[in-house]
C-alpha positions as CSV (number, residue, x, y, z in Angstrom):
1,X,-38.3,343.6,227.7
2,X,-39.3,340.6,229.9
3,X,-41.0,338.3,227.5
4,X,-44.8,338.5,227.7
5,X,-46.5,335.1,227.1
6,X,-49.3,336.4,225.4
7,X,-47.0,337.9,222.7
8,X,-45.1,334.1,222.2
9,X,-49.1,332.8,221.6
10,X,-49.9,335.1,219.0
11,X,-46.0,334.7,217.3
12,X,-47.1,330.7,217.3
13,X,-50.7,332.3,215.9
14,X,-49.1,333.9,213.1
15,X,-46.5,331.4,211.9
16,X,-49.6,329.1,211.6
17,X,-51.5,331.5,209.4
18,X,-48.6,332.2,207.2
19,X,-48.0,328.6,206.6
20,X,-51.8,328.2,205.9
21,X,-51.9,330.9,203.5
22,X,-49.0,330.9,201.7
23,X,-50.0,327.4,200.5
24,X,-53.0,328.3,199.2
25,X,-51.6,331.9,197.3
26,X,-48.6,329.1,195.9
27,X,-51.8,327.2,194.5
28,X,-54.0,329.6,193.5
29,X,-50.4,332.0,191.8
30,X,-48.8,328.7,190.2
31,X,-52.2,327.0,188.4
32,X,-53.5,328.5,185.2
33,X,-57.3,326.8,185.8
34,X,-57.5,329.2,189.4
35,X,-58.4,332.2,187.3
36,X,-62.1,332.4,188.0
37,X,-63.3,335.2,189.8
38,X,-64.3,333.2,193.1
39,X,-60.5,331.9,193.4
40,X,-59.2,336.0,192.7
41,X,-61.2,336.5,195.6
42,X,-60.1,333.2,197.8
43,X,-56.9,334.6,196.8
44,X,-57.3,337.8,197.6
45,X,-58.0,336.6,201.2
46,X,-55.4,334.0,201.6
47,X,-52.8,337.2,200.6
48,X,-54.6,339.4,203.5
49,X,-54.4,336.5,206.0
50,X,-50.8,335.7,205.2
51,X,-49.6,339.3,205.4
52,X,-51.7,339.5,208.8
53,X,-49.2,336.2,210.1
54,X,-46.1,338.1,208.5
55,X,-46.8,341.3,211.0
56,X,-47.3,339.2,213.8
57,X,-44.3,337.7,213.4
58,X,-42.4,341.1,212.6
59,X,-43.8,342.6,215.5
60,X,-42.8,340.1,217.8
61,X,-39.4,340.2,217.0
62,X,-39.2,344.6,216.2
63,X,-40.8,344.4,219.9
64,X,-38.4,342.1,221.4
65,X,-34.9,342.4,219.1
66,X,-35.2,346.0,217.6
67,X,-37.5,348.1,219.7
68,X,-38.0,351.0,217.9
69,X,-41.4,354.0,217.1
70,X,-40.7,354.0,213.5
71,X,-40.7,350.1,212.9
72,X,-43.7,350.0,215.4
73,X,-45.7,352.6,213.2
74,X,-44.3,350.0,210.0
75,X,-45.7,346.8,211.6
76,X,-48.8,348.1,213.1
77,X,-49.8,349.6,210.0
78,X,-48.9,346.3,208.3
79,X,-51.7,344.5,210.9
80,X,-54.1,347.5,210.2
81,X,-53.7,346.7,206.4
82,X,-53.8,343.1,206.5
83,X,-56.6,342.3,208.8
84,X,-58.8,344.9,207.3
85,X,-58.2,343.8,203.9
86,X,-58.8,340.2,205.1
87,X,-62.8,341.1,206.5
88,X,-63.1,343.3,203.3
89,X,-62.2,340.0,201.4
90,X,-65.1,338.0,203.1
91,X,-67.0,340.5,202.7
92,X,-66.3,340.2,198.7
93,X,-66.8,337.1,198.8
94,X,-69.9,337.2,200.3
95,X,-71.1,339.7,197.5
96,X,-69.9,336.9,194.8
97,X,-71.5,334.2,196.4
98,X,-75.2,336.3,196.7
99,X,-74.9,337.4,192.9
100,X,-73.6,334.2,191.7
101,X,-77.2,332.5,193.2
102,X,-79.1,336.0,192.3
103,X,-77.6,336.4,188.7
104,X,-77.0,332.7,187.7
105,X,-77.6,333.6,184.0
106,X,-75.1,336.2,183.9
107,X,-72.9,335.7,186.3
108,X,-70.4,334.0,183.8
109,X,-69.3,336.8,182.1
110,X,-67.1,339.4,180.9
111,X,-69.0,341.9,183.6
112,X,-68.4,339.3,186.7
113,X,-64.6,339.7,185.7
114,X,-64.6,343.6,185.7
115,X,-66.7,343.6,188.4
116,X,-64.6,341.4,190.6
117,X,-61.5,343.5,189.9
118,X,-63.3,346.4,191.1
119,X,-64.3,345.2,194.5
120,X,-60.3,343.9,194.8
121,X,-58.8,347.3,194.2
122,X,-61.9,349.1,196.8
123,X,-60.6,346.4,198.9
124,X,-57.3,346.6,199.2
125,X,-57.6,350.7,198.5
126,X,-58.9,351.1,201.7
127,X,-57.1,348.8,203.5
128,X,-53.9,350.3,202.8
129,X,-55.7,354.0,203.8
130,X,-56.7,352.8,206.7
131,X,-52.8,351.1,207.4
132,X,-51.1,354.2,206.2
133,X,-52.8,356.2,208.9
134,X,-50.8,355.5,212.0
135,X,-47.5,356.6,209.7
136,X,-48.8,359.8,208.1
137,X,-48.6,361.0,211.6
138,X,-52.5,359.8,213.4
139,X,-51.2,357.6,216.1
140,X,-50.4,358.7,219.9
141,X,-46.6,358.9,220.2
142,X,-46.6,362.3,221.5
143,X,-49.9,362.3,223.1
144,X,-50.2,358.7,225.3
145,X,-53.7,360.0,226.5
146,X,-55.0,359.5,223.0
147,X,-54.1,356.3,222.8
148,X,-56.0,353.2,222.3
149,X,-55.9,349.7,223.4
150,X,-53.7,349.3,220.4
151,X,-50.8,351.2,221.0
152,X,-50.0,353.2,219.0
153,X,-53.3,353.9,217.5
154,X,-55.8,356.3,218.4
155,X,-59.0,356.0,219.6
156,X,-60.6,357.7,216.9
157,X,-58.7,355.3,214.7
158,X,-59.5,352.7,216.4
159,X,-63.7,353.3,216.5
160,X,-63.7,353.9,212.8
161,X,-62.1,350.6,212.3
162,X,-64.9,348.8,214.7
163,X,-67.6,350.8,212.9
164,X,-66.5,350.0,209.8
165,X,-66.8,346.2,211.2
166,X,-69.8,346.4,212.1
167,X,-70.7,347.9,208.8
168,X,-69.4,344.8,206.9
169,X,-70.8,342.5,209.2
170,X,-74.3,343.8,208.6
171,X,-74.1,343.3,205.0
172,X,-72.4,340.1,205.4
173,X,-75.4,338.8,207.6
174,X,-77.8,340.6,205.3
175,X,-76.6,338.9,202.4
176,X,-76.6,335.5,204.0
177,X,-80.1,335.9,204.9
178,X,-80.6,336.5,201.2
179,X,-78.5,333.7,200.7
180,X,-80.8,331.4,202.7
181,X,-83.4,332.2,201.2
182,X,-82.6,331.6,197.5
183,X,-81.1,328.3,198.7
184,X,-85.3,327.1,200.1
185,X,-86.3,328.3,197.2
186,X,-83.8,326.5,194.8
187,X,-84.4,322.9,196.6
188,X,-87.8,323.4,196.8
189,X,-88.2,324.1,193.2
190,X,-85.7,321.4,192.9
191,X,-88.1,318.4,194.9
192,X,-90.8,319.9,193.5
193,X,-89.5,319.1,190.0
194,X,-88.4,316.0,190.2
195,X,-91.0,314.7,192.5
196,X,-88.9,314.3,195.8
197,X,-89.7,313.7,199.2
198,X,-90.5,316.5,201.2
199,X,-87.7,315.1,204.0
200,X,-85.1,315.0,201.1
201,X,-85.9,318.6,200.5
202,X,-85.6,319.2,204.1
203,X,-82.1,318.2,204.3
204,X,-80.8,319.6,201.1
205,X,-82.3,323.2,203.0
206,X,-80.8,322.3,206.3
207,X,-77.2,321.2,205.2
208,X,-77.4,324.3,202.9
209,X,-78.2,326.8,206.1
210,X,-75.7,325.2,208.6
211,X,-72.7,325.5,206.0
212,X,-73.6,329.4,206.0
213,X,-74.3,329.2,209.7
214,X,-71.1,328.1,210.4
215,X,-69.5,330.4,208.2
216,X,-70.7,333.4,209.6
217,X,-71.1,331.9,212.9
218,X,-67.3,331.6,213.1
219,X,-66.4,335.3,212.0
220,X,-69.0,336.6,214.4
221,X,-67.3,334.4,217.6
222,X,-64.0,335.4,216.3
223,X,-64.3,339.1,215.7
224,X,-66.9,340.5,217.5
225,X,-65.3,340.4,221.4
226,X,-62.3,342.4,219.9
227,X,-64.5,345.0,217.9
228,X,-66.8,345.5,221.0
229,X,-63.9,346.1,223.4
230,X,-62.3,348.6,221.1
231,X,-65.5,350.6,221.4
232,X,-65.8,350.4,224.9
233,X,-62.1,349.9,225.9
234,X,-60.0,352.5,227.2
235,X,-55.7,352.5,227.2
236,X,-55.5,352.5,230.9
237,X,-57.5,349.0,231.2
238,X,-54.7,346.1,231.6
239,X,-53.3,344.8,228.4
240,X,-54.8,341.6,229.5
241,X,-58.0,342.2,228.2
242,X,-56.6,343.2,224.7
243,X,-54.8,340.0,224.3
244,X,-57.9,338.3,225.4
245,X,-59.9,339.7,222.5
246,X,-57.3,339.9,219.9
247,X,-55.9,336.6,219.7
248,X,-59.8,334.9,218.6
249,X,-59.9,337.7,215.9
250,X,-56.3,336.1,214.6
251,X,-58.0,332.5,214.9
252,X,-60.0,333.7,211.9
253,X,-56.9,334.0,209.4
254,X,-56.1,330.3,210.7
255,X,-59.4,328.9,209.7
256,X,-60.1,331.1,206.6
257,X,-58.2,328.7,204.4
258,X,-60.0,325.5,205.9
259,X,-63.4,327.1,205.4
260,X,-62.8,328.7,201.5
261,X,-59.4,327.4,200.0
262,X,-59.0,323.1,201.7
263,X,-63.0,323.0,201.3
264,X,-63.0,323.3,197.7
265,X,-62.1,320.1,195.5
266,X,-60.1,321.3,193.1
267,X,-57.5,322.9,195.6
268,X,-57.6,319.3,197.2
269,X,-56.8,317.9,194.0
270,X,-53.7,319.9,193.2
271,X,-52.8,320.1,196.9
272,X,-52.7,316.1,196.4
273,X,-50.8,316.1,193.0
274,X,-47.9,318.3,195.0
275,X,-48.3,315.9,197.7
276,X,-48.2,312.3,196.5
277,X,-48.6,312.8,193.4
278,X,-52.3,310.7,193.5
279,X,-53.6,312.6,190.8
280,X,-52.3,314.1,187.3
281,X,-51.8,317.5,187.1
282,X,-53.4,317.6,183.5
283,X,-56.4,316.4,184.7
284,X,-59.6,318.6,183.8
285,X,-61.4,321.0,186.2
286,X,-64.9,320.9,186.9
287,X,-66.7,324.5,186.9
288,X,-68.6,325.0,190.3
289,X,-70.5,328.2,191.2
290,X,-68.9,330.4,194.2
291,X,-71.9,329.2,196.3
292,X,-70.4,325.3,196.8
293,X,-67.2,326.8,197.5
């Protein structure tokens, strides 16, 4: 095959994301203090985000070096997995960071644990479903006009997976309206107790609303052109289009870790122990709710 550009861009896309993420799995898998339920679920998304750079990677090379239907089924089902499992993650930690603000009496307990190992077994239940499809026999090998913009997935597979999006991303924005508003209602009670100015109470609620802004602001921009065009996009439109809209939806494994995992200050401080050493590894952790994360 003559070597398509597009597919060098996302190869470079998902060495990136693979570096990203298997730092912060190393972190979160080598240090006994990232047990907490919010760094399972940072966790949990790193693993998605690094298995989604791991089957770009595979299927530029099974594309290029061992062309082949059954390794193509493998690898596309690996993407399927990884990138579903990756929104389900946000969407989990969404969930944590709404109950952690809703339920801030409770939240540190036995039943936030259980809880948060339910949500990663749904997760990561139905994100291998939905990967195991194109293998168990629903993809378009033997019927081209079936199949998608993704070969070789189906159209039907492909619209369940865009509803299913736009499923989570209604809840996601849902929650972070919910979100928002606990946050004014926190710093108000906040200035209100301890007899600040109305502009410092302003700010607090501003700088609290643009974090979440930009955190849904970015999966929306980075999702939502590829989700739409696989609803209205057909496999006889050029492949052009496909790359267009797929390679902002892998942006969002690259910046996942920068937004929940380098954000977060104890990650930074281990991160600089491996580095240079600046600070000791036995020094204490402070506690912080999912919400600052």
């Amino acid at each position: 095959l003559a070597l398509n550009p597009w597919d060098v861009v996302l190869c470079i896309s998902g060495t990136i994301i693979s570096c990203e993420n298997a730092i912060v799995v190393v972190v979160i898998f080598y240090t006994p203090t990232f047990r907490a339920p919010m760094f399972l679920l940072i966790g949990s998304l790193a693993t998605a985000d690094l298995l989604a750079g791991l089957g770009l990677i595979l299927h530029f090379a099974f594309v290029y070096f061992i062309p082949s239907e059954a390794v193509s089924l493998l690898t596309v089902g690996l993407l399927v997995t990884s990138f579903t499992a990756s929104v389900s993650s946000l969407l989990t930690i969404t969930i944590d960071r709404y109950l952690s603000l809703y339920n801030a009496l409770t939240y540190y307990s036995e039943r936030t644990v259980t809880r948060t190992y339910i949500m990663l077994i749904l997760t990561w239940g139905a994100s291998i479903c939905y990967g195991l499809l194109p293998i168990m026999g629903w993809n378009c090998l033997k019927d081209p006009s079936a199949c998608s913009i993704v070969k070789p997935l189906t159209k039907n597979h492909l619209i369940i997976l865009s509803v299913s999006f736009f499923m989570v991303f209604a809840v996601m924005l849902q929650l972070y309206v919910q979100i928002c508003k606990i946050v004014c209602r926190h710093a108000h009670q906040i200035a209100v107790q301890r007899h600040f100015l109305a502009s410092s109470h302003y700010v607090t609620t501003r700088k609290g609303i643009a974090t979440l802004a930009v955190i849904l602001g970015t999966f929306a921009s980075c999702w939502l052109p590829f989700a739409i065009y696989c609803l209205l996009g057909d496999y006889s439109y050029p492949a052009l289009y496909t790359y267009v809209t797929l390679l902002p939806a892998t942006y969002n494994s690259m910046i996942n870790p920068v937004i929940y995992a380098f954000r977060n200050q104890e990650i930074q401080k281990v991160l600089w122990t491996v580095c240079c050493g600046c600070f000791s590894s036995t020094m204490p952790f402070r506690s912080r709710s999912p919400s600052d994360v």
